[in-house]
Steps between C-alpha positions, in 0.01 A plus 500: 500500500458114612566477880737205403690699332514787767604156757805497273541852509525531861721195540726686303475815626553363875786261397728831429439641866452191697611117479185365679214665284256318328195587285305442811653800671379766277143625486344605196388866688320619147477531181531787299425463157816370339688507828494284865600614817674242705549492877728266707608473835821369549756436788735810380115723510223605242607424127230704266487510070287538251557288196361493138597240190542639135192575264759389190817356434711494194835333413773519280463130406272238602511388832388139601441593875528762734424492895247819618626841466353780739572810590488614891589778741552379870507739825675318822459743787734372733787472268413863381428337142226730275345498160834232416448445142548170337425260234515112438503431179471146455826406363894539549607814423772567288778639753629739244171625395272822619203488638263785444178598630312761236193686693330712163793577389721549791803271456633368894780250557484197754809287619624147517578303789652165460357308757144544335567445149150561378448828729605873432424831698473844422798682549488658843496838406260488237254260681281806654479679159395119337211489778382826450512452124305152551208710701504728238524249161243273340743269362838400560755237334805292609760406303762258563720199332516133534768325556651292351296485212513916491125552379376817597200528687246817510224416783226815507274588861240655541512775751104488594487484879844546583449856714188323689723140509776759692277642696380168679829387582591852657223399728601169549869588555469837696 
């Protein structure tokens, strides 16, 4: 993954928990095959994720541009946040649409939020299950709709290095 990239990534990533971030704040803490662990300190404590971009993407319809799409799992200690699934996809998502996360054939659903129209998040009581599935999976896909043009989009992961990826950010985020 380009560390350019992964600067966008953790801009984003930050900008959801805390105003002031910036791509500065988190450090690249490794790299795990196909995923990153991130760390940042920030005035509300330790922010740690790991982050990974899709291996393949295919649409409904052309598409004549699309911001980055990754995939991430943050831990914030101090806010008693772990393992919070989540995925930016790039583009508006259609309100009315479902977003679904398939782990080798294990079908989890993730919800909207309005104030981050190109975010969702695994539905609370499935997120655990989706993690553990993750650790367990080599490959993993996210589907969602555009709006308002209503294209589908199928982005697939790779799971390679997500269990080690995990592992450094338990360390980093005791």
């Amino acid at each position: 993954m380009k560390p350019v990239i992964f600067a966008i990534a953790a801009t984003a990533a930050l900008a959801g928990f805390s105003a002031g971030a910036s791509a500065q704040s988190a450090t690249n803490v490794g790299v795990f095959k196909d995923w990153n662990a991130f760390a940042s300190s920030e005035a509300e404590g330790k922010i740690c994720f790991v982050a990974s971009q899709p291996t393949d993407s295919k649409y409904s319809q052309p598409v004549s541009g699309r911001d980055p799409a990754f995939f991430q799992i943050t831990s914030i200690p101090t806010k008693s946040i772990r393992n919070e699934a989540s995925t930016i996809v790039g583009f508006t998502i259609l309100t009315s649409a479902e977003v679904t996360v398939d782990v080798d054939g294990t079908k989890f659903r993730m919800f909207l939020d309005a104030s981050h129209p190109d975010t969702a998040w695994a539905v609370p009581e499935q997120e655990a299950a989706l993690v553990e599935a993750m650790k367990k999976g080599t490959k993993m896909t996210v589907t969602a709709m555009s709006s308002p043009r209503k294209t589908a989009v199928t982005d697939t992961y790779s799971l390679s290095g997500i269990t080690a990826a995990l592992d450094k950010i338990t360390q980093e985020c005791p």
